[in-house]
Legacy VTK file of the C-alpha trace (Angstrom):
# vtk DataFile Version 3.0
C-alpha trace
ASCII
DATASET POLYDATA
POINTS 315 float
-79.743 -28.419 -96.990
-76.721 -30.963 -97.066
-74.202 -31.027 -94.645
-71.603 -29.797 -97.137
-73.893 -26.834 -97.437
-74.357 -26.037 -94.096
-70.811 -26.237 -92.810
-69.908 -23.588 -96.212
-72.814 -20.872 -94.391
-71.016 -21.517 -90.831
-67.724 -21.095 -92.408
-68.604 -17.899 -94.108
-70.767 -16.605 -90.744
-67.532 -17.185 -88.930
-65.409 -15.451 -91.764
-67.969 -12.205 -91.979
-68.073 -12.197 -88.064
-64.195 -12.098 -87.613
-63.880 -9.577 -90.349
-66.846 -7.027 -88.539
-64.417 -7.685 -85.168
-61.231 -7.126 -86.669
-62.628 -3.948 -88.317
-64.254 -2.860 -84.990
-60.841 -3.202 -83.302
-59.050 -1.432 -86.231
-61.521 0.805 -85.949
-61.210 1.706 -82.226
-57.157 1.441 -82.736
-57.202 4.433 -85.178
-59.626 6.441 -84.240
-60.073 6.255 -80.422
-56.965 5.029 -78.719
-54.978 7.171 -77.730
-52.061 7.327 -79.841
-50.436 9.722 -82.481
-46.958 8.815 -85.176
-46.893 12.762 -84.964
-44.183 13.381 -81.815
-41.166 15.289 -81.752
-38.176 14.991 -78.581
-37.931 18.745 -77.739
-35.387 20.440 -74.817
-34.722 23.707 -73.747
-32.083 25.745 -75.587
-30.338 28.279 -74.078
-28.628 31.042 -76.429
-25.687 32.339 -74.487
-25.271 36.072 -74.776
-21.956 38.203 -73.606
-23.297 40.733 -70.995
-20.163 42.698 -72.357
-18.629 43.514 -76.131
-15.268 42.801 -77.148
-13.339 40.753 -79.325
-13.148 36.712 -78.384
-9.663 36.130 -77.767
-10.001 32.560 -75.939
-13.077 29.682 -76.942
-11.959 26.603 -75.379
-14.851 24.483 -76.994
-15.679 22.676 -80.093
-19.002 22.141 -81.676
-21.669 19.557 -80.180
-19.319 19.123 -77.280
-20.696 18.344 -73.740
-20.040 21.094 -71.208
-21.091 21.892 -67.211
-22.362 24.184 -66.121
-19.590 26.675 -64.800
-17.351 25.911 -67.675
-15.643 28.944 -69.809
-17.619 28.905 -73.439
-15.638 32.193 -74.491
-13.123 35.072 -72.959
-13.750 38.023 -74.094
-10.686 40.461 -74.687
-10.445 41.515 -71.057
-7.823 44.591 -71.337
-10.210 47.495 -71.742
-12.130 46.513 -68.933
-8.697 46.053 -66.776
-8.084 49.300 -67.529
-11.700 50.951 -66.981
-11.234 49.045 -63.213
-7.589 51.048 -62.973
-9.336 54.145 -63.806
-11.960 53.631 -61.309
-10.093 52.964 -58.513
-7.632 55.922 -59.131
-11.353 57.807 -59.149
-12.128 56.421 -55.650
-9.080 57.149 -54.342
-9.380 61.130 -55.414
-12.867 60.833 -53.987
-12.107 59.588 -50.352
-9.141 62.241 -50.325
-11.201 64.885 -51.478
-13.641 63.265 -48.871
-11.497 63.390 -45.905
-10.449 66.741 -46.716
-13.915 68.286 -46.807
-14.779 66.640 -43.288
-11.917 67.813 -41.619
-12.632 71.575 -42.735
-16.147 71.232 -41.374
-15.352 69.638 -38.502
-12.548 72.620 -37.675
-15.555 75.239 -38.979
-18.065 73.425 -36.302
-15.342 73.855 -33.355
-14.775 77.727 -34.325
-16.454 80.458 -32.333
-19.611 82.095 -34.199
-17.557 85.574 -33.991
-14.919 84.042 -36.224
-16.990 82.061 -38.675
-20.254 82.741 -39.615
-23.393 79.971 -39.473
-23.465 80.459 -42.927
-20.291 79.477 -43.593
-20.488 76.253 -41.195
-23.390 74.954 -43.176
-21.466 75.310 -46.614
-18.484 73.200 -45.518
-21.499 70.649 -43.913
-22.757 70.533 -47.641
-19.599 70.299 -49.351
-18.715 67.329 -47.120
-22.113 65.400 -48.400
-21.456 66.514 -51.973
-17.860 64.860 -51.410
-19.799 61.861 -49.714
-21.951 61.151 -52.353
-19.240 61.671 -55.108
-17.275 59.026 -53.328
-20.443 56.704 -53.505
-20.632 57.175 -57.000
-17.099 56.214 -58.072
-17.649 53.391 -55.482
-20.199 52.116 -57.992
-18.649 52.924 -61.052
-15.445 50.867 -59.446
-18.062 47.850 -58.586
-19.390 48.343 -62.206
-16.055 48.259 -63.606
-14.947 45.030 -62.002
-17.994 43.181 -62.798
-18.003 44.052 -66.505
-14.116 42.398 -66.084
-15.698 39.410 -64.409
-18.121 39.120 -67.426
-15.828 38.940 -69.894
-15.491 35.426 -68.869
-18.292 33.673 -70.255
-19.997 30.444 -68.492
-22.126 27.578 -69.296
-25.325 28.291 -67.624
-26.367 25.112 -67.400
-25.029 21.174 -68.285
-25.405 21.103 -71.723
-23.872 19.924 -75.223
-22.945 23.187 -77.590
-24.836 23.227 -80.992
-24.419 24.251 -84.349
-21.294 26.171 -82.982
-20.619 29.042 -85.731
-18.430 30.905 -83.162
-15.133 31.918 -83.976
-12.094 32.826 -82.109
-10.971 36.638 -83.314
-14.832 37.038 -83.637
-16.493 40.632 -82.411
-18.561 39.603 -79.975
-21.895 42.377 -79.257
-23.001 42.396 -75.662
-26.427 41.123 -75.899
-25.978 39.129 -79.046
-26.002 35.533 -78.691
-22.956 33.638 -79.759
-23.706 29.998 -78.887
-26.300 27.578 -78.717
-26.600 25.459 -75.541
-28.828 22.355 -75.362
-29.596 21.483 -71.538
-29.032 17.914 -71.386
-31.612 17.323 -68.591
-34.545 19.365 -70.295
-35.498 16.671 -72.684
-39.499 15.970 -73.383
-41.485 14.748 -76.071
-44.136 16.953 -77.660
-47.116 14.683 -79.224
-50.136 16.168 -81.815
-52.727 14.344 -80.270
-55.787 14.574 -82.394
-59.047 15.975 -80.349
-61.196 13.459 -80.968
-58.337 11.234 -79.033
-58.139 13.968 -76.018
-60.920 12.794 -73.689
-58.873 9.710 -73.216
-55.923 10.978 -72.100
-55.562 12.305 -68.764
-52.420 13.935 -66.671
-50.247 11.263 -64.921
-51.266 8.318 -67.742
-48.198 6.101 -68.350
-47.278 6.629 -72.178
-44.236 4.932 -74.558
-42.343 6.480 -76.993
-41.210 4.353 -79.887
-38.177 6.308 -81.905
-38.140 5.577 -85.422
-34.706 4.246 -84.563
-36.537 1.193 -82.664
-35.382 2.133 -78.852
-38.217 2.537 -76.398
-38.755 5.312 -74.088
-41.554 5.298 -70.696
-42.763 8.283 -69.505
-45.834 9.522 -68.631
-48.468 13.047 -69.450
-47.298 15.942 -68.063
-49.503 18.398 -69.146
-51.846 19.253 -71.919
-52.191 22.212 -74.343
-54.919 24.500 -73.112
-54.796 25.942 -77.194
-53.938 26.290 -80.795
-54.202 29.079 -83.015
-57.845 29.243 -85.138
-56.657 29.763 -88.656
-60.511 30.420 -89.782
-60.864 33.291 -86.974
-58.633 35.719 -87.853
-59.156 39.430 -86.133
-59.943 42.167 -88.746
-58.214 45.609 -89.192
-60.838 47.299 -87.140
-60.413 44.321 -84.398
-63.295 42.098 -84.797
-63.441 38.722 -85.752
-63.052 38.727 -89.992
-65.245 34.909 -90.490
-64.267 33.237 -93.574
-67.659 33.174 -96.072
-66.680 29.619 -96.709
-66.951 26.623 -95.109
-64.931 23.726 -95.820
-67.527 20.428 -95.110
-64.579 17.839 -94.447
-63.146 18.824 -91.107
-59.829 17.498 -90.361
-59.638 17.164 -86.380
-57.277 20.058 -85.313
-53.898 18.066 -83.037
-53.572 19.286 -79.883
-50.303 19.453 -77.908
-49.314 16.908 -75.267
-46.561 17.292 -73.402
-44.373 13.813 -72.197
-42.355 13.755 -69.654
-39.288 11.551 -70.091
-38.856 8.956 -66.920
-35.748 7.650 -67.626
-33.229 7.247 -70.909
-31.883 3.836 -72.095
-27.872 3.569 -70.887
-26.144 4.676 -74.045
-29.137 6.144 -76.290
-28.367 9.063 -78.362
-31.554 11.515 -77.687
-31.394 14.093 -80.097
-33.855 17.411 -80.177
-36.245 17.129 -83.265
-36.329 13.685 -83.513
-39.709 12.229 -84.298
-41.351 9.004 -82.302
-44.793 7.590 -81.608
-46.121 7.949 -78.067
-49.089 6.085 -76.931
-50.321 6.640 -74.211
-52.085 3.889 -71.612
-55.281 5.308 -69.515
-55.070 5.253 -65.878
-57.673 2.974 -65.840
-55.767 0.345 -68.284
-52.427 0.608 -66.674
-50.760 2.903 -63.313
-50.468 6.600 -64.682
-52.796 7.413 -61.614
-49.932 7.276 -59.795
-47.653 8.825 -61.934
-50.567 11.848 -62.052
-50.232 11.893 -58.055
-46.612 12.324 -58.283
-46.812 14.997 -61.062
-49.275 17.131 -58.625
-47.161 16.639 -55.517
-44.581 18.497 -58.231
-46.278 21.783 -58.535
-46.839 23.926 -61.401
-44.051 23.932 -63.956
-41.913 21.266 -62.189
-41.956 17.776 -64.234
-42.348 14.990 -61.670
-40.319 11.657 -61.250
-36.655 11.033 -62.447
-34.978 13.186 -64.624
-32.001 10.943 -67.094
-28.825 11.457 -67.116
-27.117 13.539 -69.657
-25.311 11.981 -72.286
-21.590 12.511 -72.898
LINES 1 316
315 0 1 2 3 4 5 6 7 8 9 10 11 12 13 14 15 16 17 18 19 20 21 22 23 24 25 26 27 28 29 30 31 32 33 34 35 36 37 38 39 40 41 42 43 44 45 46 47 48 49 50 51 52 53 54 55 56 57 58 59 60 61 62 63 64 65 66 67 68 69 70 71 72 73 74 75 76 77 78 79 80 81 82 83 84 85 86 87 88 89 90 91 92 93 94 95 96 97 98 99 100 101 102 103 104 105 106 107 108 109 110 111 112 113 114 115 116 117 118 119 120 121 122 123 124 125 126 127 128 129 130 131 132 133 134 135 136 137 138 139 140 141 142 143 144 145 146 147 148 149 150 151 152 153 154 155 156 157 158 159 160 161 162 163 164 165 166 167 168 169 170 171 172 173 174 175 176 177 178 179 180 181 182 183 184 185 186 187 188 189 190 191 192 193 194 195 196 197 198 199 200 201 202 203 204 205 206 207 208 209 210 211 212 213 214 215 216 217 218 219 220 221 222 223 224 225 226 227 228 229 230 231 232 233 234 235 236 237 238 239 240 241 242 243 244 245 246 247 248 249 250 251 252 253 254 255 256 257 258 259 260 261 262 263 264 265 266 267 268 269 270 271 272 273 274 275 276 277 278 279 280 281 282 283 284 285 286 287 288 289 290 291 292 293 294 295 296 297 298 299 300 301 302 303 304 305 306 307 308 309 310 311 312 313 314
């Protein structure tokens, strides 16, 4: 074998070896790491509900406008309920005269000789004066009632917040009970990957993770909390409540995605984060990076309350 032959075989060894490498690594990249293009930004929204009906006479805000919490979304029409309050305290006022007058007859009745006025009669006016006590308890309520269905017809932002697809008008009916506007609480934001299960044992609570917006802005956060469960389309339950198995069996199995929920550390100064955006999180194993830390932190949290720094909303 000539020289010129031999260095063509290394060439291609070295060629077939980098290509059996690069597809191990591509390999491991797609279907091990940790990763997923399927991630959506989610927050909490609150629907904001009258606790009283009426018509909206007053709505001081404008749609997709940032709010605080305490600020007036809507007034309700607030003369009915001035006059229910009038009502109610002309009530209590009859009540604690009728009251009065009820105690002062038993008390005279009590002080009477039993010759004049009969037991009988003494424990009537003792029972007329509780009925007139409790009556005057009862329109003491309905007057507490009455003034805080007048407070209510002031309604509040819950919580800080930017008001959403605001179809909301003013001369509107508003229904108590009925929500009226949408409120997205600007310091609720997370991101919600579909991790794929085959990509689960790698991912632990605490691990750092980075969002990459299809916008090109960056986000660090780290695993808050994994999905304990998705709905088994093949397992329905049958009319008589047992499991109805599907006869067929589908022999390419897609691995089911999983939910993994991302908390947010901190938002870039001046990026717009919008609800339903999509991203790519991937997410770096304690053992690669420091999410052990961030895990400690998210226990010392307790249940239900996302660990580290929570961004500032956006106005």
């Amino acid at each position: 074998m000539t020289i010129k032959n031999l260095f063509s075989v290394c060439v291609t060894l070295c060629i077939f070896a980098v290509a059996i490498l690069a597809g191990r690594l591509l390999w491991q990249h797609y279907m091990d790491a940790p990763w997923t293009r399927d991630a959506r930004v989610r927050a909490d929204i609150v629907n904001v509900a009258p606790d009283v009906s009426g018509m909206i006479v007053d709505l001081p805000v404008h749609d997709n406008q940032f709010v605080h919490r305490g600020e007036l979304l809507m007034q309700i029409d607030p003369e009915r309920y001035r006059i229910a309050v009038a009502e109610a305290q002309a009530l209590l006022a009859a009540r604690g005269a009728d009251l009065q007058m009820r105690r002062r007859d038993a008390a005279r009745r009590a002080d009477l000789d039993s010759l004049v006025v009969s037991s009988e009669s003494r424990e009537n006016a003792v029972r007329s004066a509780d009925s007139a006590a409790a009556q005057y308890q009862a329109a003491q309520a309905q007057l507490d009632a009455a003034r805080l269905n007048l407070s209510r017809t002031r309604v509040l932002a819950p919580v800080d917040g930017y008001v959403t697809n605001l179809l909301t008008h003013r001369g509107d009916y508003a229904a108590a009970g009925v929500a009226r506007v949408a409120l997205i609480d600007s310091a609720s934001f997370w991101v919600y990957g579909y991790f794929e299960e085959t990509k689960l044992p790698h991912i632990k609570v605490g691990d750092a993770a980075r969002m990459q917006m299809m916008s090109g802005e960056q986000l660090q956060g780290h695993v808050e909390s994994i999905a304990r469960g998705i709905t088994d389309r093949d397992n329905p339950v049958g009319h008589e409540l047992i499991s109805d198995v599907n006869p067929t069996f589908n022999w390419v199995r897609l691995a089911q995605r999983v939910p993994v929920r991302i908390h947010i550390d901190a938002v870039p100064p001046g990026m717009l984060l919008a609800a339903g955006t999509t991203c790519t999180v991937v997410v770096t194993p304690a053992a690669a990076g420091t999410g052990a830390d961030t895990g400690a932190d998210t226990d010392a949290a307790g249940p239900g309350r996302p660990a580290g720094p929570r961004h500032q909303p956006l106005r």
